[in-house]
N, C-alpha and C positions, 0 to 999 in steps of 0.2 A: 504493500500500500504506500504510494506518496504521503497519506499524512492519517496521523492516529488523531486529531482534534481540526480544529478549523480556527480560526484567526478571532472569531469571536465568541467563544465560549469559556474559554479559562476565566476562574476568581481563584481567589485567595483558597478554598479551600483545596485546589490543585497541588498548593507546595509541594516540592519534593515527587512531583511523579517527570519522568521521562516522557519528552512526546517529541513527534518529526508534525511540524508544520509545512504548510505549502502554500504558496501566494505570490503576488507581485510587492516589488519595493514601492513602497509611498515613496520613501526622504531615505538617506543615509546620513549619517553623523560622526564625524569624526571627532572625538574627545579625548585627550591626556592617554594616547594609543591603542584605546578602546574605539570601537565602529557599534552603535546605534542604531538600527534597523529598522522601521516601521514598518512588515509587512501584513501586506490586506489582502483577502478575498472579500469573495460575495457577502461575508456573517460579520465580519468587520477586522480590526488595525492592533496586534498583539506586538509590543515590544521585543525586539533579539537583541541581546549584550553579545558581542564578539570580542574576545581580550586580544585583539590586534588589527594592526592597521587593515580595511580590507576595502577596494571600491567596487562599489556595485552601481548602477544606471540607474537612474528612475525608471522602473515597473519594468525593471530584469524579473526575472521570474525564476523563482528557488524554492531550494528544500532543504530546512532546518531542522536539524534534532537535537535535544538537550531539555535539564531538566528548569523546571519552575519554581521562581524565587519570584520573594516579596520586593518590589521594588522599594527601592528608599524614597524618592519623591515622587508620590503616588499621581496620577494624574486621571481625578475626576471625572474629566469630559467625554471617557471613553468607558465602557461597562467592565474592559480587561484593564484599567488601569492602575489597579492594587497589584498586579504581578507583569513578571516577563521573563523571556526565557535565555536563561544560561548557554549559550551555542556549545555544543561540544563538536557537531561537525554542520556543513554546510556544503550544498552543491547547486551548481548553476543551470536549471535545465533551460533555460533559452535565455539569449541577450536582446535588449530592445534597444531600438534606435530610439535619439532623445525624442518625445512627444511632441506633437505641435503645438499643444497646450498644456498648463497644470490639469493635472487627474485632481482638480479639490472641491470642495464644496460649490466655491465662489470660483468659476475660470479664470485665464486672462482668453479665453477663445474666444471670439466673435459667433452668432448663430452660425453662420454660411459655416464658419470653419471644423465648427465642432459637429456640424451637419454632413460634410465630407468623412469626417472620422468618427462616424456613430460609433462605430465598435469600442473607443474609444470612451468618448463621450458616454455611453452608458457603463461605464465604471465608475461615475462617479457617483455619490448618495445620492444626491434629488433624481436620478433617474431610478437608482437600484428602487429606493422607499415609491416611489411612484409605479413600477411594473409591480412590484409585491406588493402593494394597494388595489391595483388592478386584480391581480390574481385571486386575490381576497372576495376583493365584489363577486367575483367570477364563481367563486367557489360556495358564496352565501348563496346565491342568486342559483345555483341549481343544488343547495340543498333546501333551500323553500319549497319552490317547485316543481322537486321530487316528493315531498309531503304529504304535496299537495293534486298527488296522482296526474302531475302532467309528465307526458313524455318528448323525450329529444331526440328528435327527429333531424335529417338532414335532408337538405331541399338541394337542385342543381345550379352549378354554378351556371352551366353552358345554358341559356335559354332562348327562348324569340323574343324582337325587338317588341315592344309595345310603348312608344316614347308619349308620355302623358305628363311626365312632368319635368326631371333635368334631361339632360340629353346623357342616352344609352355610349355608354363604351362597346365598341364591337367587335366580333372575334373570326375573321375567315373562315371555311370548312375546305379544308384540302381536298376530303372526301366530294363534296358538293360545290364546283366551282363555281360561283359566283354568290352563293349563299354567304350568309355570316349568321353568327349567333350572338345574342346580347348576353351579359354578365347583368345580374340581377340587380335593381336600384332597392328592390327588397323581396322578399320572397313570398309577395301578399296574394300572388292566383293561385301557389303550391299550396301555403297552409289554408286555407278556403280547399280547396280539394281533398286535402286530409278533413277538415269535418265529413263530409261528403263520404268521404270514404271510412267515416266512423270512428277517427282517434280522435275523442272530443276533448281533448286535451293534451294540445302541443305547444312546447319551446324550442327553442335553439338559440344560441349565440354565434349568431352569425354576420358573416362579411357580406359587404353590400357594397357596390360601385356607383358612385354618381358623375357624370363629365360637367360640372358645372366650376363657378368662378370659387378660389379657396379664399376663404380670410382664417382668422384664431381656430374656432369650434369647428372648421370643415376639413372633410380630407377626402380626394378620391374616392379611396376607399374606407369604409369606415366598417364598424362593427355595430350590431342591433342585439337586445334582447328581445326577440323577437317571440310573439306569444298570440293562441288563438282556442277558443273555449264555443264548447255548441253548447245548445240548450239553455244559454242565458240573456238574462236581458242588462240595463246599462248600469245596474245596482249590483248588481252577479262582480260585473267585470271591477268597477270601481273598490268595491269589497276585499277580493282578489288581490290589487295592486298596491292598494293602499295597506295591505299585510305585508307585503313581500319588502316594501319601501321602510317600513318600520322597525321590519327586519335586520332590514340592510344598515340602516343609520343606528342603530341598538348595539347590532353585534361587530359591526365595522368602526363606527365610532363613538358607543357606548354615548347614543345620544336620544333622548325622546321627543319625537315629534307629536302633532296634533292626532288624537285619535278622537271623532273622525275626524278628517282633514277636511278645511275648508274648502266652500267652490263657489265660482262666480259666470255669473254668465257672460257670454262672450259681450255683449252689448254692452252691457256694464265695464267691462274691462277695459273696451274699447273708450267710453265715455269719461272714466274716472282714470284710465292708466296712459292712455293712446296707444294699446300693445294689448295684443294676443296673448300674451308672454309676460306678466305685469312683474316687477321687484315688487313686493310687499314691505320689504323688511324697513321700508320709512313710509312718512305720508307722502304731503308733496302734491297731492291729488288734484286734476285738472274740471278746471270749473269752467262752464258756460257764461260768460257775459253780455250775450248782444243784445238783449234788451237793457242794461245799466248804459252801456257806449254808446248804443248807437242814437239819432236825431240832435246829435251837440256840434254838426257839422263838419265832425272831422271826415273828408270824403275814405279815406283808406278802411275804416269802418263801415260807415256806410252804404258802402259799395259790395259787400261781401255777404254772404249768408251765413257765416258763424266767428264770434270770435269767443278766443276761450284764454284761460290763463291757469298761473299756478303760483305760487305763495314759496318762496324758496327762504326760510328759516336763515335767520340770523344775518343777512346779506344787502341791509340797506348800507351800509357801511363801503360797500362797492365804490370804488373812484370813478371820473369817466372815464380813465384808460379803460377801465376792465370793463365797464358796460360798452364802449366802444368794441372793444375785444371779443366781447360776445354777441353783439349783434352781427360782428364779422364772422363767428361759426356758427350761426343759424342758418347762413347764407350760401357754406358749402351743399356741395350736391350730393353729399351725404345726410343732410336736413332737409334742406331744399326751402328756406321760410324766403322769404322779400324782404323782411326787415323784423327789428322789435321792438315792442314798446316797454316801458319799464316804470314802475312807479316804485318811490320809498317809504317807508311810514317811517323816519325818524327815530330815533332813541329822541332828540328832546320834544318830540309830539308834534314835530311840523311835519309836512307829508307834500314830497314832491316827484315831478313824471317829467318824462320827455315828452310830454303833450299838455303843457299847462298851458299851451294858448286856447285850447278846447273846452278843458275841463277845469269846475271851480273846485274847491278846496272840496266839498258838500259832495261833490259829482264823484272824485279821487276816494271819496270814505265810503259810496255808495260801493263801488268796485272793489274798495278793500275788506267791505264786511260779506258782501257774494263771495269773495276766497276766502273767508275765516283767516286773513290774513294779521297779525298782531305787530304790535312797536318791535323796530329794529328789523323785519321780513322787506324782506323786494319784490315786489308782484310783476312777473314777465308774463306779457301778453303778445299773441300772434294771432293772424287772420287767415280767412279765405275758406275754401269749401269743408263741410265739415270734418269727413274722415281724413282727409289728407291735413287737415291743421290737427287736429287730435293726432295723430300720428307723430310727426312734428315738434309738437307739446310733449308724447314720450319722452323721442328721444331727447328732447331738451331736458328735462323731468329726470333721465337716466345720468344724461350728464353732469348735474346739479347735485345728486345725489354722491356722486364720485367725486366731486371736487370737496365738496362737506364733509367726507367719509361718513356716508349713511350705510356705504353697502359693503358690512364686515364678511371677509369673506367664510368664517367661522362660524356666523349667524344665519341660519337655513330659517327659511319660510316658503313652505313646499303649500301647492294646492290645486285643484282641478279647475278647469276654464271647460264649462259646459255649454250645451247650445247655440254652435256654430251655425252661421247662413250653413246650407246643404252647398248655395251656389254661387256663381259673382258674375257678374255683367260685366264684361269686357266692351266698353266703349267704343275703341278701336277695331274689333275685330268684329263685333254687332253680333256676339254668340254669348251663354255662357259657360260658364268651367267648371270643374269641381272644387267647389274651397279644399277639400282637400281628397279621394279617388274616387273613380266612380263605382267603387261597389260600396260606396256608402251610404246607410240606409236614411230615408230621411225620419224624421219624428213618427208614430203613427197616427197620431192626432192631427198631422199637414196635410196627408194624403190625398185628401181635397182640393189644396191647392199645388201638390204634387202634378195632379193630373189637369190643372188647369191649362188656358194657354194666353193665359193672362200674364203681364212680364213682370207688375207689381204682384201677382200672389206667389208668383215664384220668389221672389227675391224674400219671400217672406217665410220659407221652407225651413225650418230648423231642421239641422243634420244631428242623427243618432251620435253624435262624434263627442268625445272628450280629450283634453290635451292633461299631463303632467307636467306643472309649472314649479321650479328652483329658483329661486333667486334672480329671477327674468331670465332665464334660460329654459325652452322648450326641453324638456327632458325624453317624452314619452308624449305618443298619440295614436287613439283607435276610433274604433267608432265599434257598433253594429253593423253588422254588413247587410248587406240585402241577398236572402236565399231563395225569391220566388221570380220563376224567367221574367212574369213579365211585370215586372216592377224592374229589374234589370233593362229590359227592352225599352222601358218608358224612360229612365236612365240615359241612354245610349242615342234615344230621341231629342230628351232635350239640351243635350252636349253636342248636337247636329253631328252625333257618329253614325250613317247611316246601314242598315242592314248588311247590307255586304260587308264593310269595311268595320263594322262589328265582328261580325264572322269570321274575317280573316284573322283580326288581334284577337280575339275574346272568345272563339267559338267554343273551344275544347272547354273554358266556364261555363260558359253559356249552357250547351248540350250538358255535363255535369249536373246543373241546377235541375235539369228534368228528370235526374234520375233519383228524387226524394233527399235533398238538401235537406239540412234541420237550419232552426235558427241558429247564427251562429254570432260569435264578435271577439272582441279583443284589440291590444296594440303594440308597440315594441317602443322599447325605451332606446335609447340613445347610449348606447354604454360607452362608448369615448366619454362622454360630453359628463356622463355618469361619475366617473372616475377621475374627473377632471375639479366636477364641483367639490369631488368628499373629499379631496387633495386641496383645494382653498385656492385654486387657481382658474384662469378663464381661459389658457390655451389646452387644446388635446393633445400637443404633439409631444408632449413630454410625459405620456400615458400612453404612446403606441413605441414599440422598440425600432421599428425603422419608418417613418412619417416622409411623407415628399413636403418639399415646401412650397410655397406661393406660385409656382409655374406649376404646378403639380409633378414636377422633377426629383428624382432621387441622384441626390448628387454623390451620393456615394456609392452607388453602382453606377453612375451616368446611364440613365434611364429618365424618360425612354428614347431610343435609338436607333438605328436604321436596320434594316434588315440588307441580307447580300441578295443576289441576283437572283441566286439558287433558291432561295427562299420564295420571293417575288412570285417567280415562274411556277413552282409547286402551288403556289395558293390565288394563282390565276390574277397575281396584280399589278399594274401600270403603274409607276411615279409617276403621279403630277403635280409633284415640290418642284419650284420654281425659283431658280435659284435668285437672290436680290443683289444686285451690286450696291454696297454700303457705300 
């Protein structure tokens, strides 16, 4: 055996036993002709005394034997820091080249660089403590599960396109020249077929591809807990998850959440948060104005059909730089506002706005008591259509919150966002979409205006669907599905998917559903995104072991990349990359 313990286990009551370690050098130490050794594995950093000069590389890689003494200057900060080991011999089983960066907590590496040398880069703690946090959720999350008499199932990766919502990643068939098959955005027609085919209770943790744009929380590919239940309705499902999540924050971070968990309808969410997806864990809350504003002349009100505001705590005290400042990133196209307006309520109880030629002192106090706004608060106001200012007001709302430090990232406030539209109008394209897939069921109380062909009762369709909300972060979303054809067919209607071209994407569900579907429903959580919150952090990529970055590139394989001729010709494909003179 290379080593009888590991790098993090010995204490004190170890003394006097003989053991061979094995690990890489953190540091070496040269002292009064003694050498010093920190070496580490995976379990963690055990002191070696060597009584002579000896050099070793940072993260050579060896094997120590000798026995265990108390050290004389203990040191604290590490679990093996009461003892270390005596070297009585030592051997070198491979030499490294210097690092590109420190292996330490705190890098000197830049992202890009330590991106290039993942292998690398995950030897250091915040990665190691982050994939064994991972593995942990991983490991609650199917001992729940399993319980809870669901099974785990494996669905295909190889599929057919059905691009409904990001654009499919696609894969040639060598076998079938000019075919391709898609890699699954999720695996939501498979487990729908397993009800169908009788496993009324299924999981998986599984990989899913999306081609869409990356920011923090997105990655090509990502991972789902992915989960689907027959026989129940949205109390069944919500019951279910809200165990599993209690679970999960109990036994992972010995933390208790709400039982029951709160939930809010999407309207309301929309009205009081500007987000789907609302942070709870402050107020902040967005208030309607346009009957206090509007008729005082000022035309930018006026002229609009909603203005709304919010009451941002403690922040009349703002200079004009910073109100100037922040009127300039309302303005990004990441916001998207025109402009803002801003009123003060004073600490010494006078009360002043960027629009005092409008409003009187009387006028300024009407507007600050519609925001339950108090002395020493700044009231930021924006205009224009309603969802899209409300929206807006979020993210302004989000970022106000961040700059206060409202949103601890320690501080969980989980809850369900119920009663989504089923649909959305698309202006532009003069159809509508699914808010969120089309085998989602709608209400059965709408049914009525389900089947209408009316464009106001449609819009007015609540969808069977529910989201799991973190800390403004989407965690989890399902719905009930729809298991009767032609509630499906009417579906596919009013998405203008026409019959054939139903058939061709959807048939093999379609035909399925006739052959005695039960109810069924469920949804898949986000487990990146999962792993990312109960870690106190907002990016995933430091919870997946090899992540691409912003180009959706792995720059440490240099991926993805061309293929050769031979390849080309076998799978029946033409380059038409164009080459650009720079």
């Amino acid at each position: 055996m290379y080593r009888t313990s590991t790098c993090g286990e010995l204490r004190i009551s170890d003394v006097g036993k003989t053991v061979t370690l094995a690990g890489w050098v953190q540091r070496s130490r040269k002292l009064g002709g003694m050498t010093f050794i920190d070496l580490r594995d995976r379990y963690g950093i055990t002191q070696l005394v060597v009584e002579n000069d000896l050099s070793l590389g940072r993260e050579f890689v060896i094997q120590a034997t000798g026995k265990v003494v108390e050290r004389e200057s203990k040191n604290p900060k590490i679990p093996t820091g009461d003892i270390e080991i005596k070297v009585e011999s030592i051997n070198i089983l491979n030499k490294s080249l210097t690092p590109p960066f420190t292996i330490e907590d705190q890098s000197d590496g830049g992202e890009d660089l330590r991106a290039k040398y993942r292998y690398l880069d995950l030897r250091r703690n915040p990665l190691k403590k982050a994939l064994e946090l991972r593995h942990r959720i991983a490991h609650e999350v199917r001992n729940y599960l399993d319980a809870q008499g669901f099974l785990e199932i494996e669905t295909p990766y190889l599929i057919k396109s059905t691009p409904e919502g990001a654009r499919d990643f696609v894969v040639p068939s060598r076998m079938n020249p000019g075919q391709f098959y898609a890699l699954p955005q999720s695996p939501q027609t498979f487990k729908q077929l397993l009800m169908v085919a009788g496993y009324d209770r299924y999981f998986q943790i599984v990989r899913c591809f999306r081609d869409e744009d990356l920011r923090a929380d997105r990655q090509p590919e990502f991972t789902q807990i992915d989960c689907e239940m027959s026989f129940v309705e949205q109390e069944d499902v919500l019951g279910m998850f809200e165990g599993m999540m209690r679970s999960l924050f109990k036994n992972v971070l010995d933390v208790d959440i709400p039982n029951p968990m709160p939930r809010m309808c999407w309207y309301d969410a929309m009205d009081k948060y500007g987000s789907d997806k609302p942070d709870v864990r402050f107020g902040m809350t967005i208030h309607e104005i346009t009957s206090e504003v509007q008729g005082h002349g000022f035309g930018v009100f006026d002229s609009v059909p909603y203005v709304g505001a919010i009451a941002v705590p403690g922040a009349a005290g703002y200079t004009r730089k910073q109100t100037d400042e922040l009127t300039e990133w309302v303005k990004r196209p990441q916001v998207g506002a025109k402009g803002l307006v801003y009123i003060k309520l004073n600490e010494d109880g006078t009360i002043k706005s960027s629009v005092d030629k409008f409003y009187s002192e009387d006028d300024l106090r009407k507007v600050a008591a519609a925001v339950e706004a108090k002395t020493g608060d700044m009231i930021l106001v924006l205009c224009g259509q309603k969802r899209k200012t409300q929206t807006q007001l979020g993210v302004l709302r989000v970022e106000m919150g961040g700059r206060l430090g409202l949103r601890d990232p320690h501080v969980f406030a989980p809850l369900w966002i119920v009663d989504f539209p089923l649909l959305e109008w698309s202006e532009e394209d003069g159809r509508f979409y699914a808010m969120h897939h089309p085998f989602t069921a709608p209400k059965p109380e709408h049914l009525d205006w389900f089947y209408s062909d009316k464009k106001e009762d449609l819009e007015r369709v609540c969808a069977n669907a529910y989201d799991f909300v973190l800390n403004g972060t989407e965690l989890g979303g399902g719905s009930i599905r729809i298991h009767q054809a032609d509630v499906q067919e009417r579906m596919f209607q009013v998405l203008g998917i026409g019959k054939e071209e139903a058939e061709y994407k959807f048939g093999f569900i379609i035909n399925a559903f006739k052959f005695g579907a039960p109810p069924h429903g469920g949804l898949a959580f986000g487990f990146d995104r999962t792993c990312a919150l109960f870690g106190g952090q907002e990016t995933i990529r430091d919870y997946i072991a090899f992540p691409k970055n912003n180009q959706g590139r792995d720059v440490m394989i240099d991926a993805p990349s061309k293929i050769d001729a031979v390849q080309m010709d076998e799978l029946c494909l033409a380059s038409t990359v164009k080459t650009i003179d720079p």
